[in-house]
Structures are given as C-alpha cells and as structure tokens.
NUZAMI-719370 format. One record per residue (C-alpha): x, z, y; residue in three letters. Coordinates in steps of 0.5 Angstrom, whole numbers, padded with zeros to 4 digits, always signed. Layout:
XZYALA
...
REM end
This chain:
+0007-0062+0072UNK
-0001-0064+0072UNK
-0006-0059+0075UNK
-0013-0060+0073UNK
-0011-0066+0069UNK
-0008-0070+0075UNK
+0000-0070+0077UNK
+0001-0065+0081UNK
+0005-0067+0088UNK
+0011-0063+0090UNK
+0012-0062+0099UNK
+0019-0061+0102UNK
+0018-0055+0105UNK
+0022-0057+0111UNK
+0020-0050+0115UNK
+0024-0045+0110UNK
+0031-0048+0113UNK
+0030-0049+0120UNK
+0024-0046+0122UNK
+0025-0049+0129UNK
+0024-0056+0126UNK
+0018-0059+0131UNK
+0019-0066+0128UNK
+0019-0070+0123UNK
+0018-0077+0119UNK
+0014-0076+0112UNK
+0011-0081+0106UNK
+0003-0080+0105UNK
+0004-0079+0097UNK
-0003-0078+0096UNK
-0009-0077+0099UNK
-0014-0071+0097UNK
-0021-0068+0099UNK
-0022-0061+0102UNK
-0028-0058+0104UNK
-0032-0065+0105UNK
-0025-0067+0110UNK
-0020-0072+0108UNK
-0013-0068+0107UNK
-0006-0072+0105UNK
+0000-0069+0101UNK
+0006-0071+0104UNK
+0013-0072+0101UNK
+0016-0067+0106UNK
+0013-0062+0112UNK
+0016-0058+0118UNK
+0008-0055+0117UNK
+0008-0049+0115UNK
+0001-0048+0110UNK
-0003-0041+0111UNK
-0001-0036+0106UNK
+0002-0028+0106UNK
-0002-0026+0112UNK
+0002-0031+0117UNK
-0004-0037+0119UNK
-0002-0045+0119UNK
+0002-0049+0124UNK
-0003-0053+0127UNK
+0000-0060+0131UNK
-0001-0067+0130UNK
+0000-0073+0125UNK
+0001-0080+0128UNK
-0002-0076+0134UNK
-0009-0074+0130UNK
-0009-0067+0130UNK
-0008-0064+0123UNK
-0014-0057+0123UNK
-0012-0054+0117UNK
-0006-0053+0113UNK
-0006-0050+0107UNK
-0004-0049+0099UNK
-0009-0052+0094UNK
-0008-0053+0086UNK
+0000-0052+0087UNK
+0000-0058+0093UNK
+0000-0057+0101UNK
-0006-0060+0104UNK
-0006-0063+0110UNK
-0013-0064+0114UNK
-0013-0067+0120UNK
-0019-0069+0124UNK
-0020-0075+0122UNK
-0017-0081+0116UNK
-0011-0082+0116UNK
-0009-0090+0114UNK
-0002-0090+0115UNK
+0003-0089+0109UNK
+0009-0087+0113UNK
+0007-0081+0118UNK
+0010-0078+0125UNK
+0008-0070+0125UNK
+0009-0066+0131UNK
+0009-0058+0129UNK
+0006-0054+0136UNK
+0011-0051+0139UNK
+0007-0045+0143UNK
+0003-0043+0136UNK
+0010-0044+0131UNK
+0014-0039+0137UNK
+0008-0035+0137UNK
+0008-0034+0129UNK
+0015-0033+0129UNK
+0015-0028+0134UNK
+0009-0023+0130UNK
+0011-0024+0124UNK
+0018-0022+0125UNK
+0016-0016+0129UNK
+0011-0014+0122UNK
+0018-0014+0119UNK
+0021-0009+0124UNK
+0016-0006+0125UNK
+0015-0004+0117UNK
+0022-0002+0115UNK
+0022+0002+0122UNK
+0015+0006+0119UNK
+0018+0007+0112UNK
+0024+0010+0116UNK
+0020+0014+0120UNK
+0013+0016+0116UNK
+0015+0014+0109UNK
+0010+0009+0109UNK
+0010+0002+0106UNK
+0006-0005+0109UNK
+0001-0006+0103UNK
-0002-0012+0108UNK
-0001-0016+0114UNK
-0006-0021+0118UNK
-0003-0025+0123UNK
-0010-0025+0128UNK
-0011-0030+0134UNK
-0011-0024+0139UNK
-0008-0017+0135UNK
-0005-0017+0129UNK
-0006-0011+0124UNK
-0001-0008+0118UNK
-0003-0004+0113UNK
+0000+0002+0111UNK
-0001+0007+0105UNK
-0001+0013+0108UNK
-0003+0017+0114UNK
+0001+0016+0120UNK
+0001+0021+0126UNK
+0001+0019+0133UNK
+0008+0022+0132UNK
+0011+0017+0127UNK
+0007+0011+0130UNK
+0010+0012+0136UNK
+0017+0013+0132UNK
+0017+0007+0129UNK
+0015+0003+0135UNK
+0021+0006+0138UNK
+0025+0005+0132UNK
+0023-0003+0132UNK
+0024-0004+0139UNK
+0031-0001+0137UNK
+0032-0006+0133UNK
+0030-0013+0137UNK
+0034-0009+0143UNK
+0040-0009+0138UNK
+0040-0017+0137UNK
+0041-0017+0129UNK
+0042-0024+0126UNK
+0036-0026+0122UNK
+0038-0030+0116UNK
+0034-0033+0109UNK
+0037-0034+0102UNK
+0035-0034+0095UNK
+0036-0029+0090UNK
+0033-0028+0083UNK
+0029-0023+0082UNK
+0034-0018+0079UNK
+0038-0018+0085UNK
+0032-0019+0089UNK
+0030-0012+0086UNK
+0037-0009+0086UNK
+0037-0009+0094UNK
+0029-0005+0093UNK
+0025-0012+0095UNK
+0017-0012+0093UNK
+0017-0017+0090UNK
+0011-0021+0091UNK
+0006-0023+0084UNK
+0008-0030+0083UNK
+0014-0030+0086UNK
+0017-0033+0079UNK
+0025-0032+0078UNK
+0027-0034+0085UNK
+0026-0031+0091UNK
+0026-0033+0098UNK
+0030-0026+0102UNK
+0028-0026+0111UNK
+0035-0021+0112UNK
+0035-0017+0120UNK
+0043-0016+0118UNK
+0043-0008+0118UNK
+0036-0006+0118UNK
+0031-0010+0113UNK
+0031-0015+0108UNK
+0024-0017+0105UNK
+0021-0023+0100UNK
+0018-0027+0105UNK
+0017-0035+0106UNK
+0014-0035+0113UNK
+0017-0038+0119UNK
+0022-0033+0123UNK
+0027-0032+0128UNK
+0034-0033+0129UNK
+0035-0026+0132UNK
+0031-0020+0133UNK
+0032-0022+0140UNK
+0027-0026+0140UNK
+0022-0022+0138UNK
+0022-0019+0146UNK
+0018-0013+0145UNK
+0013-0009+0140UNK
+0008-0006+0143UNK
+0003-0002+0138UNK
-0004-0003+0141UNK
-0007+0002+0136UNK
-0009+0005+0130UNK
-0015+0008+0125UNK
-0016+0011+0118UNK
-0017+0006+0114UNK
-0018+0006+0105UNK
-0014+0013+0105UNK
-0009+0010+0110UNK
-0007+0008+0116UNK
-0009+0001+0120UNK
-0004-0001+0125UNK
-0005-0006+0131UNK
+0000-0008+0135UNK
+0003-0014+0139UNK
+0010-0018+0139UNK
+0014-0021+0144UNK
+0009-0026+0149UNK
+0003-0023+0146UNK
+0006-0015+0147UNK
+0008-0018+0155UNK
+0000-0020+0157UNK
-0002-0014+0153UNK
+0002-0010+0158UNK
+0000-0013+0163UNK
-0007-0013+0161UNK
-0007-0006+0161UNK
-0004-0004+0167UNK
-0009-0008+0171UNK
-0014-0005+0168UNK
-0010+0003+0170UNK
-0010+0000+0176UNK
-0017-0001+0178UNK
-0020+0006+0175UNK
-0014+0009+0179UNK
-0017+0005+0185UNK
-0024+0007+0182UNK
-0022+0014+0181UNK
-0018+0015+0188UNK
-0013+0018+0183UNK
-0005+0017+0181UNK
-0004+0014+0173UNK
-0001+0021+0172UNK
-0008+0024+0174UNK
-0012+0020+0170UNK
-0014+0023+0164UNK
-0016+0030+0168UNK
-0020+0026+0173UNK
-0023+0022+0167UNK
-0025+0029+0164UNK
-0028+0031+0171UNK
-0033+0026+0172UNK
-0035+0026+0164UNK
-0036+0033+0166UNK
-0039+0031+0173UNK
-0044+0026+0169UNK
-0046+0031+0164UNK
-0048+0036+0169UNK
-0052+0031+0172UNK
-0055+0028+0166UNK
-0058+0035+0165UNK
-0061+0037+0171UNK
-0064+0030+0170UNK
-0066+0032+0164UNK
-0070+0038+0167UNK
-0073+0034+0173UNK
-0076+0029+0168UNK
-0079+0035+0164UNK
-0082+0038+0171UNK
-0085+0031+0172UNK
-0087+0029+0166UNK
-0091+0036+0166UNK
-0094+0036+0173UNK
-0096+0028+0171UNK
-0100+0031+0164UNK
-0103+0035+0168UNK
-0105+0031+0174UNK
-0108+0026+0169UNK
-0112+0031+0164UNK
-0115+0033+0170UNK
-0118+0027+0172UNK
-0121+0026+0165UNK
-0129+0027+0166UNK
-0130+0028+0158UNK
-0128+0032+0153UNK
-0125+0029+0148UNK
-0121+0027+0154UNK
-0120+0018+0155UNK
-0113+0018+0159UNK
-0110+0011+0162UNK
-0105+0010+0166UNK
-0101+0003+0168UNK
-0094+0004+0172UNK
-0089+0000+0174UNK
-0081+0001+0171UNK
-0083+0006+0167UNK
-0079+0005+0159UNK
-0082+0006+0153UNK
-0078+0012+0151UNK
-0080+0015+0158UNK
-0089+0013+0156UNK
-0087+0016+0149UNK
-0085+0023+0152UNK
-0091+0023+0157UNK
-0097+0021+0152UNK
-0092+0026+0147UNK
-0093+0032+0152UNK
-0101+0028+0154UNK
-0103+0030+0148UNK
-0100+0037+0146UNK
-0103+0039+0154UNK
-0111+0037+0152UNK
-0115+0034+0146UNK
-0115+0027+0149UNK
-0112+0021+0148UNK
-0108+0016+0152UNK
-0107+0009+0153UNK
-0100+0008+0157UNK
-0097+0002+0160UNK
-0091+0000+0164UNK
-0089-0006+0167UNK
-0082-0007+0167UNK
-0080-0015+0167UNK
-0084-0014+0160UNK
-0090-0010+0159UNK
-0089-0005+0154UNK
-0095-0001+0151UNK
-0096+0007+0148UNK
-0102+0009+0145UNK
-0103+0017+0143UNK
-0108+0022+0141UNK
-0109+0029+0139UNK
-0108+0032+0132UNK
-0116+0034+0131UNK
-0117+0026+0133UNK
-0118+0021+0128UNK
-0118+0014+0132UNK
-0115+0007+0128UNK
-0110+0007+0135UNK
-0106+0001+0130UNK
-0113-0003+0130UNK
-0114-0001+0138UNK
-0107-0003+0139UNK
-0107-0010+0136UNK
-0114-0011+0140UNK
-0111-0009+0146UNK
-0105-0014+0145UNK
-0108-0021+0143UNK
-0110-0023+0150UNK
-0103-0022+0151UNK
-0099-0025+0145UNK
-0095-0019+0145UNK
-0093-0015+0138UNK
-0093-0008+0136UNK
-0094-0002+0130UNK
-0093+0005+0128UNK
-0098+0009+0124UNK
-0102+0016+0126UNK
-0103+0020+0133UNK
-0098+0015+0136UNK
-0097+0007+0136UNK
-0093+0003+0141UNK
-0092-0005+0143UNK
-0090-0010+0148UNK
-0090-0016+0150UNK
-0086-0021+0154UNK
-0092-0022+0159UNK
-0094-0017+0164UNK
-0101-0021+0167UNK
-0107-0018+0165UNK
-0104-0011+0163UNK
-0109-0008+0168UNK
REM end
C-alpha cells in the first residue's frame, strides 16, 4: 500500500505474541521525520506504540534511547534522541515501564468487567497516566458499587485466571458481546481473563491476573454524566498503600488519636478552628473600631486627613479599617503597611470628590510600585517598603 504517495512500511509487532519480549534484533527499512526529531520504521519491534489509552514503551536502539514510539500515517515510528546510522539495530524494551503497563492495564480490564457486573457501567475510556490511571464510566457509580467492584476485580487477580490473546473476525468477536473498536477491520485481537472478561484489545498484558497483584480504587468524581474513576494496580497500588498509611500515621500522632478515631477528631478540630475563626473575627471588628476612633480623634480638621503606617498589616486588614475610617466620620485615610512589601489603601467618605487614583499613583512613582481601582476606595503595593514614611 502507499499512503500520501510513498510505500507505506508494515512493522512485525513482535509484542502482540509475547509481551514479555525485552530484546530483539530489527532492520531499519526506512527512515522518517516526526515532529522535527529523526524517527526510523523497523521491519519488527518488541516496542509497543502509544494507542487505546496504554503509553509507549520506552527503551533503547543500539543503546540510544528511543523517546517516543508511536503510530503515524499506518507506520510505527520510532524516535530516539539522536540518529541512528546503523541499518541493523538492537532494541532493548525497558523492563520496569513494560511490567508497569502490563499490570495497569490488565487491572483496567478487571476493573471494567467487575463495574459492568457491579453498577451496569460500561469503560467508554481509559488513560494510562505516570502516576494514577483513570476509566471512564457511562454512568454514575455510588460509593457502594465502586467499592463492588474494586472487590469483585481484586477477586479476580486472587483467583490466578489464565490471561490469553487470539484473533477473531468480527462476527465471532460481536457474538461473545465484544466492543468492537472503530477501525478494528474484520480482525479483531481478543485479551481473555478465562472465566471473567473478554475484550479487543492490542495492548500488552499478563499471563495471569495474578500478576496484576492488587487493584486499589484511589478515587472518583462526576464527570460528563457519568463517573470518572482513579485507581492503582499492582506496584503502584503497593506504594499507593504504603503512601497513605504513613500519611494516617502522622495525623494520628498529630491528633493524639487511633485510625479508627480520625474522622470524629477531624470533625472536633474543624469545629474547634471554626470557634476560633469567629471569635477572631469579633476581636478584629472590636479592634479595628477602637482604632477608627483612636485615629479620627487625632484629625485637628474637618473633613478629616488620617494617615497611618503599620507593620504586618494585610491588605485586606487596611481595606476594612479605611472601610470602617470613612463610615465612622468625613475624612479620608492614607493607610500603608509594611509586611515584606509595602501595600497601600486610599479611602474617602461618600460626600468627598478627591482623584484618590491620581493621588495614589503619585504616592507610588518614588516607589516604583503599581496599583488601581475607582471611586471612594484605591489600593496599590510595591516590592519596596523604603520610604513608605
């Protein structure tokens, strides 16, 4: 065949029999160009390219290590970091990220079957992430059903099922009730967990569901009218564990409390820090009021001209004094603060008419500092404090 006019090269894909094969000698039959980077097309590839969900293998060519692998134009690209001159090439697939893949991936498979049995859900996708993978499910799952289903999967590695790969047509693929994939053609690829789950699949995958060693389900959330679902497999769902129980284990110690006990004194300190939360609040309020006052009676002038410098205030703390400054009395107030930066607030009473905008960017220049806003309240800052007096 010929695609956009040039022979379009075919790859052994050497994974699909034996996705355990690391090794492997190959023929560069032709060289290509992918996204500015040099990319060869070899006659046969233990490198699985990026498709369904499932990443590329990485690895190396000739000890040059391959970036990217993926599908372009019907041909399997390879990309390493630099050329390749050689016309015969050693591939080494890396074995970490190919048992890595096989043991999230496989884990989706069970982990879908076990939501179609547990909350009539079907996978309408999946994405093999560095960190968390997600599925997406057609439907709204309870916490209920996910928990189900993480159940039920985890049955399903504990039992050890054979995993197999075969070729069907499409109808006998339709007949088992196979999703068939849009472009599949007549042939379809089948991954069977003998007993529990058949799919079209050309990913990389176990010889057992044993291998999948665990499925953890780290989380979920609504999403497009149905459910997005996060879980780990295998060594993933291990550190996973592992992660969150030295997390439970430090706020125990924090909170002086057993796992079991976590939630309620959770609960106690949101409600502790709420309390406090108010009562600060009230204390502000009290503060800032006395201070008002404290700072009109000092104005010798009517309108009143208040200004005041203070240091660790915040912005928002200036903006409720000049607030309550010019409720209080006609006046108006030149706050700052100094508090690793200088932050300004400029405030009048209703009756006034002062450009505070035009004063504020005057008060600003021998700062170098920027600031905004229109009417009876402005406010602006500066990386320098110098001179805020």
């Amino acid at each position: 065949r010929r695609q956009h006019g040039r022979p379009l090269v075919r790859t052994v894909l050497l994974h699909r029999d034996d996705p355990y094969l690391l090794e492997f000698d190959a023929v560069v039959m032709v060289r290509r160009e992918h996204e500015g980077r040099p990319a060869v097309v070899l006659d046969r590839t233990a490198f699985y390219a990026e498709s369904g969900g499932q990443p590329w293998d990485t690895g190396e060519l000739d000890g040059v290590c391959v970036v990217s692998v993926v599908e372009a134009d019907g041909e399997i690209l390879h990309v390493p970091e630099r050329r390749l001159e050689a016309d015969r090439v050693r591939g080494r697939v890396d074995a970490e990220r190919r048992r890595d893949h096989r043991q999230q991936h496989h884990g989706q498979h069970l982990l879908s079957r076990a939501f179609v049995t547990a909350a009539s859900a079907a996978t309408v996708s999946f994405h093999l992430g560095e960190q968390v993978s997600t599925i997406d499910l057609d439907r709204f799952a309870t916490e209920a059903q996910l928990e189900a289903a993480e159940s039920l999967a985890n049955r399903a590695v504990q039992e050890a099922r054979p995993v197999r790969t075969r070729v069907a047509n499409r109808a006998e693929a339709g007949s088992l009730g196979v999703r068939i994939p849009e472009g599949a053609g007549d042939q379809v690829r089948l991954v069977e967990a003998e007993g529990f789950d058949v799919q079209a699949c050309g990913g990389t995958h176990p010889r057992s569901t044993a291998e999948v060693g665990a499925i953890l389900v780290s989380g979920s959330e609504r999403y497009k009218g149905g459910t997005r679902v996060a879980f780990l497999c295998g060594d993933r769902a291990l550190r996973g564990w592992q992660e969150r129980t030295t997390v439970l284990e430090e706020l125990a110690t924090l909170l002086s409390s057993p796992w079991a006990d976590l939630p309620a004194a959770t609960q106690r300190l949101k409600e502790q820090v709420a309390s406090l939360e108010r009562q600060k609040k009230d204390l502000l309020d009290r503060a800032l009021e006395a201070e008002a006052r404290r700072l009109l009676s000092t104005a010798d002038s009517a309108p009143g001209v208040v200004t005041a410098l203070y240091d660790g205030w915040e912005p928002g703390d200036l903006r409720m004094l000049a607030s309550r400054l010019v409720s209080l009395g006609s006046c108006v107030a030149l706050l700052a603060s100094r508090s690793g930066k200088a932050h300004l607030v400029f405030a009048q009473s209703e009756a006034l008419s002062h450009d505070l905008g035009a004063l504020l960017r005057r008060a600003l220049e021998p700062l170098g500092g920027r600031g905004g806003g229109r009417g009876n309240l402005v406010q602006g800052g500066s990386d320098k404090a110098e001179g805020l007096e």
